[in-house]
C-alpha positions in Angstrom: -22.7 11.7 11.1 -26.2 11.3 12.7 -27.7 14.2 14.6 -29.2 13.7 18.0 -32.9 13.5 17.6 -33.5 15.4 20.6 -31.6 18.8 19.0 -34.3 18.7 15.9 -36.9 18.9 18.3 -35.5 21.5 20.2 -34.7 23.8 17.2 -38.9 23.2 15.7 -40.0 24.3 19.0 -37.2 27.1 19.8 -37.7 28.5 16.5 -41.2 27.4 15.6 -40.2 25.9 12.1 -41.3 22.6 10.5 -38.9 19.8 10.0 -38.4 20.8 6.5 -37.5 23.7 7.1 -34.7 22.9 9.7 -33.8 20.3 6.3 -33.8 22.8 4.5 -31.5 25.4 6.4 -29.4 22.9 6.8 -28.5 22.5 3.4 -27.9 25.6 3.0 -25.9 26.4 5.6 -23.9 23.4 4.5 -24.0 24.4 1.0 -25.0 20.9 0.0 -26.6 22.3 -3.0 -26.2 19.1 -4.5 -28.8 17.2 -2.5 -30.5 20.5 -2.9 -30.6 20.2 -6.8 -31.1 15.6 -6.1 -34.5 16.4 -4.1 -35.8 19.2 -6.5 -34.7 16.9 -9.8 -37.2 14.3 -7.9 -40.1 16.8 -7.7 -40.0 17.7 -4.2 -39.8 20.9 -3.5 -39.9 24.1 -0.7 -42.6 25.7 -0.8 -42.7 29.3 -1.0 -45.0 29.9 1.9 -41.9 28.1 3.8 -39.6 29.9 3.0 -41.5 32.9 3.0 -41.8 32.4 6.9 -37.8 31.5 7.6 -36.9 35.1 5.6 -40.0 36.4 8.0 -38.3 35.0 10.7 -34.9 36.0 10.1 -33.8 32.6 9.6 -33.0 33.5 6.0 -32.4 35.9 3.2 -33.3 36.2 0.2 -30.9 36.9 -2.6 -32.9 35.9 -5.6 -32.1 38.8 -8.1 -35.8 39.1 -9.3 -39.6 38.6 -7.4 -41.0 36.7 -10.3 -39.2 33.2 -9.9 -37.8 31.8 -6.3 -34.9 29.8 -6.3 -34.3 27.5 -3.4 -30.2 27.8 -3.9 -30.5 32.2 -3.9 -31.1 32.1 -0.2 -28.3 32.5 2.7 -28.9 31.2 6.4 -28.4 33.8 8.8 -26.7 34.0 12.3 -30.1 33.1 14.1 -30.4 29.5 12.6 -26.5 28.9 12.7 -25.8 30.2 16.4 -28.9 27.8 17.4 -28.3 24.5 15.5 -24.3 24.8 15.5 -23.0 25.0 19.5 -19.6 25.4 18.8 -18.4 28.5 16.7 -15.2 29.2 14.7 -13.7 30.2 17.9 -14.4 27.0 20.0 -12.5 25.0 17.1 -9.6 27.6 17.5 -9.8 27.3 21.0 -9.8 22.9 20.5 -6.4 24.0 17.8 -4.5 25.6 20.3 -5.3 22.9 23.2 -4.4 19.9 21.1 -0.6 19.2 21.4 1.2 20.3 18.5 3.3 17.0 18.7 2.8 13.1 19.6 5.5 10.5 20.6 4.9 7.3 18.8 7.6 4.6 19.5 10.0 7.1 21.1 9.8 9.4 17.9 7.8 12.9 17.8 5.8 13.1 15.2 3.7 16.3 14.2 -0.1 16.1 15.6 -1.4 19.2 13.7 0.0 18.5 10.2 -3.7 19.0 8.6 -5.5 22.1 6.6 -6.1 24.3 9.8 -9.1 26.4 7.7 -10.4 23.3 7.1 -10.2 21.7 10.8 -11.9 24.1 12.1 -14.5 24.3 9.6 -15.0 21.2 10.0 -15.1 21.0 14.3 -17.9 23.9 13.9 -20.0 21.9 11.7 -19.8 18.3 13.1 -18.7 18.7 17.0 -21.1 22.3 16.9 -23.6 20.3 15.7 -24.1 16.7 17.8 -21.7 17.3 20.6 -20.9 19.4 23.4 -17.2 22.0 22.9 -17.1 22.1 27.0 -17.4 18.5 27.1 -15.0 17.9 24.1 -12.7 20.5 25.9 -12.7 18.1 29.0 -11.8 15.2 27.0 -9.4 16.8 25.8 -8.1 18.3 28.5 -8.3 14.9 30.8 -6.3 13.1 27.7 -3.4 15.5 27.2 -2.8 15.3 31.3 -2.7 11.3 31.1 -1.1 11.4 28.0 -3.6 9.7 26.0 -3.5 11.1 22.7 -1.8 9.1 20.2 -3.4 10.6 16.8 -3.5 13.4 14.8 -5.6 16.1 15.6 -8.1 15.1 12.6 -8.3 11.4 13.2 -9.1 12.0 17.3 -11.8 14.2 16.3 -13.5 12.1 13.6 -13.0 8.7 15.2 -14.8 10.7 18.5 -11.9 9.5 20.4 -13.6 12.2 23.0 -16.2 10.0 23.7 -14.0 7.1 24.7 -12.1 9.4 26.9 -15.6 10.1 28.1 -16.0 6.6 28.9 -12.3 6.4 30.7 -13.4 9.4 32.6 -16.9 8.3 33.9 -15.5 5.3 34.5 -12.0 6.3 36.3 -11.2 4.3 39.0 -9.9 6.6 42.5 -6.2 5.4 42.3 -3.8 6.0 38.6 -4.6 5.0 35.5 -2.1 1.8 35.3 0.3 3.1 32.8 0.7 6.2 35.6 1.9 4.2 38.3 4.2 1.9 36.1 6.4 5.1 35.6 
């Protein structure tokens, strides 16, 4: 996934942090400890002046059990960062669950739409729709696909292949009459 430029810049200049630090609460927000661990076992590391000014901020905490050593992987990102970076919460992905038809026809058979890890789903929405996409303008993909009958996936493969953003597309795009397959019935 590739995050929109533009939303880096606007969290360094909402939250007056450097690049690396945005990195850097992004991994742990993600718990990607394992590029965490890659970029220290190459000799880069946080400085503690850094992350000296996101705990000052409130951007982190620190949970390191002792002041004598600082350990990059001890802190935890707080609500600030993750309400600011991540647009759409653990609600707007339950919201997105419940929308979603529970059941597709594919060659005149019904076949279940939602049969994925729901935890996981929705995990899943927050982090990668919440963080590059709009939920309202997902939501009106959605919406504007279930009402022409357009959805022909699961509910995991429409959001990870962005179907959204072809709807998008058929939407901007929408001639003033039917879509064809509308007037053929």
């Amino acid at each position: 996934m590739v995050y929109p430029l533009d939303k880096y810049v606007d969290i360094i200049v909402k939250l007056n942090i450097s690049p690396m630090q945005v990195f850097f609460l992004q991994l742990i927000y993600e718990k990607r400890y394992d590029l965490l661990y890659r970029i220290t076992g190459e000799g880069y590391f946080f400085p503690v002046e850094d992350l000296q000014d996101l705990e000052d901020k409130d951007l982190v905490i620190n949970t390191n059990p002792g002041s004598d050593s600082q350990f990059a992987d001890f802190y935890e990102v707080t609500p600030k960062f993750s309400e600011v970076f991540y647009t759409a919460s653990i609600i707007d992905a339950e919201e997105f669950w419940r929308a979603y038809p529970p059941f597709i026809t594919i060659n005149g058979k019904k076949i279940p739409a939602k049969g994925v890890n729901k935890p996981e789903l929705l995990k899943w929405y927050h982090k990668h729709i919440g963080a590059v996409h709009s939920h309202s303008r997902v939501m009106d993909a959605l919406e504007f696909a279930v009402q022409k009958r357009l959805i022909s996936v699961r509910i995991d493969k429409w959001l990870q292949s962005e179907a959204f953003a072809d709807i998008w597309q058929i939407m901007e795009n929408l001639p003033q009459g039917d879509l064809p397959h509308e007037s053929i019935v």
